[in-house]
C-alpha positions as CSV (number, residue, x, y, z in Angstrom):
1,X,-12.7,9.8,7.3
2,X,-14.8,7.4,5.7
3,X,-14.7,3.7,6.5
4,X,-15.7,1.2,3.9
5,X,-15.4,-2.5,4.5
6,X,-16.0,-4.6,1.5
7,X,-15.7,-9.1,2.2
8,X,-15.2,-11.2,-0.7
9,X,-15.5,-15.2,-1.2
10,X,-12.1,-15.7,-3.0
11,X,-8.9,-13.3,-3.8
12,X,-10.0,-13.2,-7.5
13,X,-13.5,-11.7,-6.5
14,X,-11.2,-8.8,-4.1
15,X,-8.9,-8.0,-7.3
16,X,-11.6,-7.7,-10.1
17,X,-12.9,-5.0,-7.1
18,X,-9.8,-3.6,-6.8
19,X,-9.8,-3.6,-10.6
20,X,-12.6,-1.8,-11.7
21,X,-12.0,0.8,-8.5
22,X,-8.8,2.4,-10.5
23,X,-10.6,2.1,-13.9
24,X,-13.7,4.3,-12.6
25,X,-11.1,6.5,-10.7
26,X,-8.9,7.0,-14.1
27,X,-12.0,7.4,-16.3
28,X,-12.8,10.9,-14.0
29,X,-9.1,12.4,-14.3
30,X,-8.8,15.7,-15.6
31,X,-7.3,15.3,-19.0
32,X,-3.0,15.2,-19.0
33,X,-3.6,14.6,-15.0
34,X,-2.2,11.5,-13.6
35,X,-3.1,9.0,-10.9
36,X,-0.8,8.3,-8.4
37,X,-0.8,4.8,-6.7
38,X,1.6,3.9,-4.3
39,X,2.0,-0.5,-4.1
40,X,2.9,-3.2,-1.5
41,X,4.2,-6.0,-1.5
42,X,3.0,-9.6,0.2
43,X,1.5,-12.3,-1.7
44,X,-2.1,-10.6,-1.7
45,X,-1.1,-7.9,-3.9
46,X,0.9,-10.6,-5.8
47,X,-2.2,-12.2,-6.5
48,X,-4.2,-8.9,-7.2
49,X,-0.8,-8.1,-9.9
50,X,-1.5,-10.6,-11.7
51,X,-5.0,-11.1,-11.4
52,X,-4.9,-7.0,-13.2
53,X,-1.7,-8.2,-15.8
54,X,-4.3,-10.9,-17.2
55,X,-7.5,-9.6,-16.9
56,X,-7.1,-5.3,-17.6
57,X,-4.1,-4.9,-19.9
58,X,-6.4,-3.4,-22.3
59,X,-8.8,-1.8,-20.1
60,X,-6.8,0.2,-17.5
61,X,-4.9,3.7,-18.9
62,X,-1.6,2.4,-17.7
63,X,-0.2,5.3,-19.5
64,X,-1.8,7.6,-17.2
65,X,-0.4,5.7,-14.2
66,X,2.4,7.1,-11.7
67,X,3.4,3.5,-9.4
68,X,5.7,4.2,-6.6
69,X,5.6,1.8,-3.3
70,X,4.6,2.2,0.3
71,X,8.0,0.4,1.6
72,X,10.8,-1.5,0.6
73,X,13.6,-4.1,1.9
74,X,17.0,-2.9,1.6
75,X,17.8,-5.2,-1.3
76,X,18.7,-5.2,-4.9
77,X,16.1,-5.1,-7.5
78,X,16.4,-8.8,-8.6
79,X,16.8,-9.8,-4.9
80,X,14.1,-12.7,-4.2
81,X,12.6,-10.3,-1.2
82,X,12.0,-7.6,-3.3
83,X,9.1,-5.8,-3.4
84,X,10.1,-4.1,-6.8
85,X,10.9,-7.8,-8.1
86,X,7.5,-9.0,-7.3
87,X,5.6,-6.4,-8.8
88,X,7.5,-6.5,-12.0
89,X,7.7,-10.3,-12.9
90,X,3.1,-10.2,-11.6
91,X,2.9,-6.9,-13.3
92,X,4.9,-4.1,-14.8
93,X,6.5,-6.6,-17.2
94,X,3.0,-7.9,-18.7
95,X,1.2,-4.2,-19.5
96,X,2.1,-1.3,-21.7
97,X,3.0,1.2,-18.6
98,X,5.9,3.6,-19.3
99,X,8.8,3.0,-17.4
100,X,8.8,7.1,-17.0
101,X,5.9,6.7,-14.8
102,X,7.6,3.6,-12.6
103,X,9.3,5.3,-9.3
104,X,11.4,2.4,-7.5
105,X,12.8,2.8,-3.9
106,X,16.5,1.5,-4.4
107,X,16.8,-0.7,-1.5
108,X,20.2,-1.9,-2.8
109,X,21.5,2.3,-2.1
110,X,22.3,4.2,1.6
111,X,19.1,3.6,3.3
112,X,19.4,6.8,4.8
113,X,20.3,9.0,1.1
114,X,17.9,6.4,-0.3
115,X,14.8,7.8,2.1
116,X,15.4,11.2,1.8
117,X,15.9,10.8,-2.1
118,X,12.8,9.4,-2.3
119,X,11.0,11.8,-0.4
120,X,12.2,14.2,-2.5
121,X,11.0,12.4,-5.5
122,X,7.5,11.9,-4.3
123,X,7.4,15.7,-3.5
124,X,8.4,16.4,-7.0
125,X,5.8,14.2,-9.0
126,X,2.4,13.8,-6.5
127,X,0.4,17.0,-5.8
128,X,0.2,17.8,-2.4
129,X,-2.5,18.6,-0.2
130,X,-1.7,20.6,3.0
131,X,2.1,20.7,2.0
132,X,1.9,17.6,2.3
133,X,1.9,15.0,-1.4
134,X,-1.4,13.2,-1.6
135,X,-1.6,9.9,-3.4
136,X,-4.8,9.1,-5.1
137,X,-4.6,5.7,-3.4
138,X,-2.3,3.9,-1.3
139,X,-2.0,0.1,-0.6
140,X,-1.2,-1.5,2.8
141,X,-1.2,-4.8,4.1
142,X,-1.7,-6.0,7.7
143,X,0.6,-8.3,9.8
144,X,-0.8,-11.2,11.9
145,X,1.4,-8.7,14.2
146,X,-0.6,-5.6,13.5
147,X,2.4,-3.9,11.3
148,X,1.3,-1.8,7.9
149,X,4.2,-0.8,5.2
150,X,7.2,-1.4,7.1
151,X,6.2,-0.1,10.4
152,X,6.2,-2.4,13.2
153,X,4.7,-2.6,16.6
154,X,7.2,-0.8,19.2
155,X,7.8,2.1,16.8
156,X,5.2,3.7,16.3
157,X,7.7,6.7,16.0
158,X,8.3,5.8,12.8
159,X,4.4,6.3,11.8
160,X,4.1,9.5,13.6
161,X,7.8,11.0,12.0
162,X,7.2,14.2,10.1
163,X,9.5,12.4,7.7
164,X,7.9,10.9,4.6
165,X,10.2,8.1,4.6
166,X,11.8,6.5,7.2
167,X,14.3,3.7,7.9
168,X,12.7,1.0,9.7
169,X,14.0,-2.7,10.9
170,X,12.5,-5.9,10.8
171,X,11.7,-6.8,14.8
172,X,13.5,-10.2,14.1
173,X,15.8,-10.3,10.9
174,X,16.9,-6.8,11.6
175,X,16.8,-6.2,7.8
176,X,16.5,-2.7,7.2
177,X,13.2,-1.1,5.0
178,X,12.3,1.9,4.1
179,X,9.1,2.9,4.6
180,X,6.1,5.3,4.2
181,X,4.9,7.4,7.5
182,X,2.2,7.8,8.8
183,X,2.2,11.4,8.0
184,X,2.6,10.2,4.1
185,X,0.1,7.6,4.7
186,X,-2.8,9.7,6.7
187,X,-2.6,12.7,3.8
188,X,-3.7,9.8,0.8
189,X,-7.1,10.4,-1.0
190,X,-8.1,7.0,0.3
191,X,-5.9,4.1,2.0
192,X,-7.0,0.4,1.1
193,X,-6.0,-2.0,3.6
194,X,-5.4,-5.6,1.4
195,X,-6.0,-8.4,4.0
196,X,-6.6,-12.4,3.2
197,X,-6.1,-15.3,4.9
198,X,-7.3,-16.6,8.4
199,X,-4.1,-16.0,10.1
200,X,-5.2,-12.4,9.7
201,X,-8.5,-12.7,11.0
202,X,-7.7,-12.1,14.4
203,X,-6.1,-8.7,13.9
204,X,-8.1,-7.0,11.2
205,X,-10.6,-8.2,14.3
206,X,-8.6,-6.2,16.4
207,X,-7.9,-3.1,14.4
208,X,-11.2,-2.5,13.0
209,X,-13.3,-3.0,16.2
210,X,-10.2,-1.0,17.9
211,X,-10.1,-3.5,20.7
212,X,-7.9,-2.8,24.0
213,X,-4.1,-2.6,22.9
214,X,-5.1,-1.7,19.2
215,X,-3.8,1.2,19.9
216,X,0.1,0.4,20.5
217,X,-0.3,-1.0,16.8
218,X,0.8,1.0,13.9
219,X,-2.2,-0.5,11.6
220,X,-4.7,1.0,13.8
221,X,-3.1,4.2,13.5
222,X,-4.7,4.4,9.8
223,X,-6.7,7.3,9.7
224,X,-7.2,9.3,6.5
225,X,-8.9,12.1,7.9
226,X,-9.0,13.7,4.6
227,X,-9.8,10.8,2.6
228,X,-11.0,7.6,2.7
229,X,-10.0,4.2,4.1
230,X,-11.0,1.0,2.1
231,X,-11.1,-2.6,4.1
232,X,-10.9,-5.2,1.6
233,X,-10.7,-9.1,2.9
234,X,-11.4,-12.8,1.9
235,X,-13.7,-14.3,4.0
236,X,-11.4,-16.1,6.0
237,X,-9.5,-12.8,7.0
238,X,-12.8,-11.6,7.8
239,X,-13.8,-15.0,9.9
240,X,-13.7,-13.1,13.3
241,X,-15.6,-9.9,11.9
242,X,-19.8,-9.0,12.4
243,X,-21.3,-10.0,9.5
244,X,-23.0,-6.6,9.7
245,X,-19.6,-4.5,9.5
């Protein structure tokens, strides 16, 4: 696995990044191949939506993109918490992407049909690598509590299930999710970890310097070991890292 950290002044210098990553990506696909992204939600890929709605409409082949999503609340598709919702009203409604190659996770179905038919799905439209489906790039965020997709501290069972989706619960709410695995996860071509904001300085601090208890948290139990992983942070999420990193 390679690690590549990248720091950025301001969230509109991390998007044009993340940008111009998936146009060189997409210019090298073999012709009639696709590339396979799979989304998440939070208000830094939000930002990053609509930062690519406005700025690569024209530029990106959005006809040669397959969007699916890391994890989802168990919610309809115009609930306010939905991760779906978000990337359509930042996103999917402002470019000229086929609504063939948009893969939902119905959080408003059986979270436990809903996980397995989405399992199946992914199986059915990503290549695989091991027997395992390998996206071409997955996006994660980091909680100020060291959680990635849905996957929270105290089940790290869920990350290591040999499922590729799993039902998962909210530590407080108790909302259900349904959420990627780490075996899912650790299988992508690369993994780009999504982080702004000073309230998750402290933690990407923790996770990428591995410091003592890192390892009861599912975020540090990233490792592409067949791809790459890709830090990208604002400068205040990276207050608390080496300047050298």
């Amino acid at each position: 696995m390679a690690t590549t950290t990248k720091i950025f002044k301001r969230i509109d210098g991390l998007s044009q990044f993340f940008a111009e990553q998936l146009v060189e990506r997409m210019k090298v696909l073999p012709e009639k191949h696709f590339f396979s992204i799979a989304l998440s939600g939070g208000s830094t890929p939000s930002s990053i939506f609509q930062y690519l709605a406005a700025n690569f409409r024209e530029t990106l082949a959005w006809d040669r993109l397959l969007v699916f999503w890391s994890d989802e609340r168990c919610v309809a598709p115009d609930d306010h918490e939905s991760n779906f919702r978000m990337t359509k009203e930042s996103l999917l409604d402002h470019v000229p992407i086929p609504t063939t190659n948009i893969f939902r996770i119905k959080g408003e179905d059986n979270p436990a049909l809903e996980a397995e038919r989405y399992a199946k799905a992914v199986g059915q439209f990503i290549p695989s690598y091991n027997d395992i489906p390998r996206f071409d790039l997955m996006m994660l965020g980091l909680g100020d509590d060291g959680h990635t997709a849905s996957i929270f501290p105290g089940n790290l069972h869920l990350f290591n299930s040999k499922k590729l989706f799993e039902i998962a619960e909210h530590p407080k709410t108790m909302q259900k999710r349904i959420t990627a695995t780490g075996t899912l996860i650790n299988n992508a071509q690369t993994v780009a970890f999504l982080v702004t904001g000073e309230a998750k300085s402290e933690m990407a601090a923790t996770v990428l310097y591995r410091k003592p208890g890192s390892e009861n948290l599912p975020a540090s139990l990233v490792d592409p070991v067949n791809g790459d992983l890709l830090w990208l942070l604002d400068e205040k999420a990276a207050g608390k890292l080496q300047t050298n990193i």
